[in-house]
C-alpha positions in Angstrom: 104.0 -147.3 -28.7 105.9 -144.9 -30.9 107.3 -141.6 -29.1 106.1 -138.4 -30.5 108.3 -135.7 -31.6 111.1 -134.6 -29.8 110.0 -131.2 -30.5 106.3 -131.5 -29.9 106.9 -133.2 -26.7 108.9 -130.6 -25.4 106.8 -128.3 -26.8 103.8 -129.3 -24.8 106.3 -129.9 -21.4 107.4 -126.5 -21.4 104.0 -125.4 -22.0 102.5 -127.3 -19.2 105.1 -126.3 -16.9 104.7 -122.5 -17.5 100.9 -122.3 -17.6 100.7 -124.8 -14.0 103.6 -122.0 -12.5 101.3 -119.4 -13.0 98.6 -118.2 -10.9 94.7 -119.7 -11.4 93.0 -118.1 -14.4 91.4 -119.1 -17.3 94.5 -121.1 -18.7 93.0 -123.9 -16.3 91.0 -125.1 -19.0 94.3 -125.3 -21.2 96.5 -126.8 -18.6 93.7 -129.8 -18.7 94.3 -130.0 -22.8 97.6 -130.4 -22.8 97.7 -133.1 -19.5 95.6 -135.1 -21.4 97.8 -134.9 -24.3 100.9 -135.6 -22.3 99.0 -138.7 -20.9 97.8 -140.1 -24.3 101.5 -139.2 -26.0 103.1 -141.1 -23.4 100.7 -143.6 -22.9 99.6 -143.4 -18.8 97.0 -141.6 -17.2 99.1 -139.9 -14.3 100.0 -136.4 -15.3 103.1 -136.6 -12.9 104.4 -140.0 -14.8 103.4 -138.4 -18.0 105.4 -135.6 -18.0 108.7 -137.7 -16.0 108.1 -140.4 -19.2 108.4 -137.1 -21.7 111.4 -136.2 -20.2 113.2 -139.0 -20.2 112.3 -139.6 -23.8 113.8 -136.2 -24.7 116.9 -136.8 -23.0 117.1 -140.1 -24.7 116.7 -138.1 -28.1 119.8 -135.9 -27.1 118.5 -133.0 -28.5 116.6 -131.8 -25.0 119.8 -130.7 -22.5 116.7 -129.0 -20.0 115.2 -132.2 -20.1 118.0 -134.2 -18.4 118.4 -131.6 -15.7 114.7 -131.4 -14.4 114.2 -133.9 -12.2 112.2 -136.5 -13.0 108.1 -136.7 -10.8 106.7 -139.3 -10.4 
């Protein structure tokens, strides 16, 4: 599987992280777009794994510093 984007991916992480911080409102429907897209960008169907494989791919890229400081769910 190739990796997406550096700058999609952490795109769609930062988005995901925000919008599932915030309280329940319509954005649920969103949330649900862009966990699926982590999942198929990453290749799993576990949100949690999905977004710790994202990071870890960013950090590998070396251009994500905030993605090798969150810690990594699993």
């Amino acid at each position: 599987m190739l990796k997406p984007d550096p700058t999609v991916l952490r795109r769609l992480v930062d988005e995901y992280e925000t919008l599932t911080a915030a309280p329940a409102t319509a954005a649920e429907s969103r949330i649900a777009d862009l966990a699926y897209t982590l999942c198929v960008s990453t290749g799993t169907r576990d949100v949690g794994r999905a977004l710790a494989t994202a990071r870890a791919w960013l950090a590998q890229d070396g251009r994500d510093t905030a993605a090798a400081a969150a810690p990594a769910a699993v």
